[in-house]
C-alpha positions in Angstrom: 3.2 -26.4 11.8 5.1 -24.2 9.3 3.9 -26.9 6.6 0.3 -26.1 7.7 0.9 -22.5 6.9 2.6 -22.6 4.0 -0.7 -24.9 3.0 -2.8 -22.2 4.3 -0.8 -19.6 2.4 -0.4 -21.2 -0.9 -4.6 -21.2 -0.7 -5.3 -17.6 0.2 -2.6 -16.9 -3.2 -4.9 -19.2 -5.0 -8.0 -17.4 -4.4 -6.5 -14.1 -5.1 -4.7 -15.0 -8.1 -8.1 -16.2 -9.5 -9.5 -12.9 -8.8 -6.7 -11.1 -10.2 -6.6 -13.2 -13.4 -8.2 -10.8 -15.8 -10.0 -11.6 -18.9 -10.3 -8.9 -21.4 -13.0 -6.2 -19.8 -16.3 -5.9 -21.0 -16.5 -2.8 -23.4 -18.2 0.5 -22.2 -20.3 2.2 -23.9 -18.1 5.0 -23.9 -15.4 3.6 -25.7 -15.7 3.5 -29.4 -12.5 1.2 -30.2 -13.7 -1.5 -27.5 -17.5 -0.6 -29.2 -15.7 -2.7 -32.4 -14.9 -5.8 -30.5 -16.5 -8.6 -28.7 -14.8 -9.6 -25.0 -14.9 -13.3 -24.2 -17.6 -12.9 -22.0 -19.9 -11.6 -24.1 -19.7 -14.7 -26.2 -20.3 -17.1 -23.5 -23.3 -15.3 -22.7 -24.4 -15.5 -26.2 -23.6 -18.5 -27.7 -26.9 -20.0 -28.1 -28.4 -16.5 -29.5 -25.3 -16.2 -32.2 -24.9 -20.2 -33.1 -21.6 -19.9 -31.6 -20.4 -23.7 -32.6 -18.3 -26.0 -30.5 -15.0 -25.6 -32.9 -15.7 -21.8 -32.3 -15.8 -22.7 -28.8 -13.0 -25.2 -28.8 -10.8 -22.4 -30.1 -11.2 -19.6 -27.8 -11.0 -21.8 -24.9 -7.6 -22.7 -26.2 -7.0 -19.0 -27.1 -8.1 -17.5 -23.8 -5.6 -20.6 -22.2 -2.5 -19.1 -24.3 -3.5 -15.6 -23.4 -3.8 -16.2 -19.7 -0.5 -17.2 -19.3 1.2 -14.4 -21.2 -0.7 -12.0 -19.5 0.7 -13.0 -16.1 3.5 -12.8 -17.3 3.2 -8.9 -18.8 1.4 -8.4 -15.3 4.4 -9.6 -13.4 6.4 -7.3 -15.5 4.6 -4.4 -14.9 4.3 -4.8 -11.6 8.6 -4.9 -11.1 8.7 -1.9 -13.1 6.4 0.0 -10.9 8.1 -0.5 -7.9 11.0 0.4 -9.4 9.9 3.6 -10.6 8.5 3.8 -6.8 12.1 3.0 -5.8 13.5 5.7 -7.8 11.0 8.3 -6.7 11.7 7.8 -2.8 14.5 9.6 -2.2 14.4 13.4 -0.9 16.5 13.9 -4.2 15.3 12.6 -7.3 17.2 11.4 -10.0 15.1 13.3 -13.0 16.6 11.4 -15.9 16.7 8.0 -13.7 13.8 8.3 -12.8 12.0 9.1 -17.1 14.3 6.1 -17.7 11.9 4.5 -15.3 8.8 5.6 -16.3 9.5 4.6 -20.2 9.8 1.6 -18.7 6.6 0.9 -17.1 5.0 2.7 -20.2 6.8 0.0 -22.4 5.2 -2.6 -20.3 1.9 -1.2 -20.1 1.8 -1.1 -23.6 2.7 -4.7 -24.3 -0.8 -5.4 -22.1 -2.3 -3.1 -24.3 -1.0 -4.9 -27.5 -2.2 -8.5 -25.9 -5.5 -7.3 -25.2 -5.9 -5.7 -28.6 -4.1 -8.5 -30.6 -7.0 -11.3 -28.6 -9.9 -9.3 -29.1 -8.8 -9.0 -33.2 -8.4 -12.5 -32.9 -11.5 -13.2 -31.6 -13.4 -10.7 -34.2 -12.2 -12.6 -37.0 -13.4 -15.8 -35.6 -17.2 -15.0 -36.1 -18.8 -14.4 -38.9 -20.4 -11.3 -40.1 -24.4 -12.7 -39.2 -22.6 -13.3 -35.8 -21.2 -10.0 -35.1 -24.5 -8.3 -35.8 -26.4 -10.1 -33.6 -23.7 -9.7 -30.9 -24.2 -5.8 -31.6 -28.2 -6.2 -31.2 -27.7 -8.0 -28.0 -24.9 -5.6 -26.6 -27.0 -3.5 -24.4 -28.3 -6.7 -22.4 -25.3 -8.0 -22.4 -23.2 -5.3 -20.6 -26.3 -5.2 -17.9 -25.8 -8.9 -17.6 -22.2 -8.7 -17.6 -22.2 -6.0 -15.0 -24.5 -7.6 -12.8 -22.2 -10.7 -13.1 -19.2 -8.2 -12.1 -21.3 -6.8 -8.9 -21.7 -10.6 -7.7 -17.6 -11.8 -8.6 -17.2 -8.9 -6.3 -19.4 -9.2 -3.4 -17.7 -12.9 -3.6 -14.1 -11.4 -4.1 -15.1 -9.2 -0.7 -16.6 -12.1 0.9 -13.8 -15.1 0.7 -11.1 -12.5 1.1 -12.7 -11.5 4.5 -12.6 -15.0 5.4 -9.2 -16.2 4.1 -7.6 -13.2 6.8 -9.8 -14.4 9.8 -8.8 -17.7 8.9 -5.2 -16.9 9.0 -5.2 -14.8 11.8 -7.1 -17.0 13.9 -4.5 -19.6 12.8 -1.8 -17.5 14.1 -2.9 -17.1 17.6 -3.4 -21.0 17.4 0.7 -20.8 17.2 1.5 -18.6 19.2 -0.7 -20.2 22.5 1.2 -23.5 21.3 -1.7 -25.2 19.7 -1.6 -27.3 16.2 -3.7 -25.9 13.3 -2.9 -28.9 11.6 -6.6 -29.5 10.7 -7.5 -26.9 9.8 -4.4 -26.5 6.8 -6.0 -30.0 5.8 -9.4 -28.7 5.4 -8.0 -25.4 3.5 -6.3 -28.1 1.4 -9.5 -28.5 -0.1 -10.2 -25.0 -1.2 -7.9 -24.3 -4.4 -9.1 -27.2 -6.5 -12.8 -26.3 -5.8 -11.8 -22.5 -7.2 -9.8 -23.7 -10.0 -13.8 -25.8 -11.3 -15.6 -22.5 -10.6 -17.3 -24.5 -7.7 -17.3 -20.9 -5.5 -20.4 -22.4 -3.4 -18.3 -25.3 -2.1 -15.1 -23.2 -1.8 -16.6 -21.1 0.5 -18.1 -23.8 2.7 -14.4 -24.7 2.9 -13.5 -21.5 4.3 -16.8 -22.2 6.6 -15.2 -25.5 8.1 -12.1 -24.1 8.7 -13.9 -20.9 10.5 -15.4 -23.8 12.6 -12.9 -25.4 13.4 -11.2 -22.6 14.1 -14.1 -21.7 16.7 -14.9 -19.3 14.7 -18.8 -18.2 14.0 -20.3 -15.8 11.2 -19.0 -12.6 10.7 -19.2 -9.9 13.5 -21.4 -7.0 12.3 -20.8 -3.7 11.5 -19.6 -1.7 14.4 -19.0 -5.0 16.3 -15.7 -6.2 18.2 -14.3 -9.5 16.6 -13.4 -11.4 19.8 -9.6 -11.5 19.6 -9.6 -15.3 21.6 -11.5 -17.5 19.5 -13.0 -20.5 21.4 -10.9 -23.6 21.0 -12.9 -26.3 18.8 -14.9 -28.6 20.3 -13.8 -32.0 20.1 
């Protein structure tokens, strides 16, 4: 059973950390240094309007690979050093200077994130060539509404899986506790990590739907509704 969860587990970390993988953001209009630059997205939206070519698109595919990884590991960083300043800050006490020391800290690490982000979208710029850049500036405006309604939908999925994933794993809990074996269902979620990793978020979730099944498990209760805290045992 405990090689069930950890299946389980190792999923539900695999859906978030392809949520929490950020690409550069889309520039606001309200920002006149990101205003200069063009985010990834924006050039997979437009590469048939700017001629993008495939060695363009060869390159930042490789380039958005090498950045990916280093920004984990900035985000990783970042994310010790805040709890460390939390750490410091807990105490009744406080430390003053221990507790700047700190701070500089996570300010040194934020600002490497910065620099990455900065240095990639440079990068990037210098990629295209001036007749692409304009165009990309023409086509900003739809972009961004495109790009944000893209955002509102990655969220409303985000929400959605995530609301399943913690059903699925409390539901999988009481299984353990009354003594049953969720063994099927860590098969099933087995299934759901490779289907995120090819963008296939359709299939992923009908994943998450077998496993609800199986689970006995129906649809989401609505607003205002009690979940019913003894699933049905799946029909065999």
């Amino acid at each position: 059973m405990k090689t069930t969860i950890a299946k389980t587990s190792f999923a539900t970390l695999a859906a978030l950390a392809f949520f929490g993988l950020q690409t550069l953001a889309a520039p606001t209009p309200s920002d006149p240094i990101a205003e200069q630059f063009f985010p990834p997205e924006m050039l997979q939206q437009a590469r048939q309007e700017i001629g993008f070519t495939e060695a363009q698109q060869d390159w930042l595919r490789q380039k958005i690979e090498e950045v990916s990884a280093r920004a984990q590991e900035l985000q990783q960083r970042l994310q010790r050093e805040v709890e460390a300043l939390a750490e410091v800050a807990k105490p009744d006490r406080v430390e003053e200077a221990k507790l700047l020391a700190q701070l500089d800290k996570v300010l040194d690490a934020e600002r490497a994130v910065k620099h990455l982000q900065l240095a990639t979208l440079v990068a990037i710029k210098n990629q295209l060539t001036p007749e692409q850049q304009a165009r990309l500036r023409s086509l900003r405006g739809q972009l961004v509404a495109q790009a944000g309604e893209a955002a509102s939908q990655q969220a409303g999925l985000k929400t959605r899986l995530e609301g399943k994933i913690k059903r699925i794993h409390a539901a999988v809990q009481q299984w353990q506790e009354g003594g049953r074996d969720p063994s099927a269902v860590g098969q099933i979620m087995q299934e759901f990590e490779p289907l995120m990793k090819l963008g296939k978020h359709k299939e992923a979730e009908a994943v998450l739907d077998r496993a609800l099944s199986e689970l006995g498990i129906g649809a989401a209760p609505k607003a205002g509704a009690q979940a019913d805290p003894n699933p049905r045992p799946a029909s065999k």
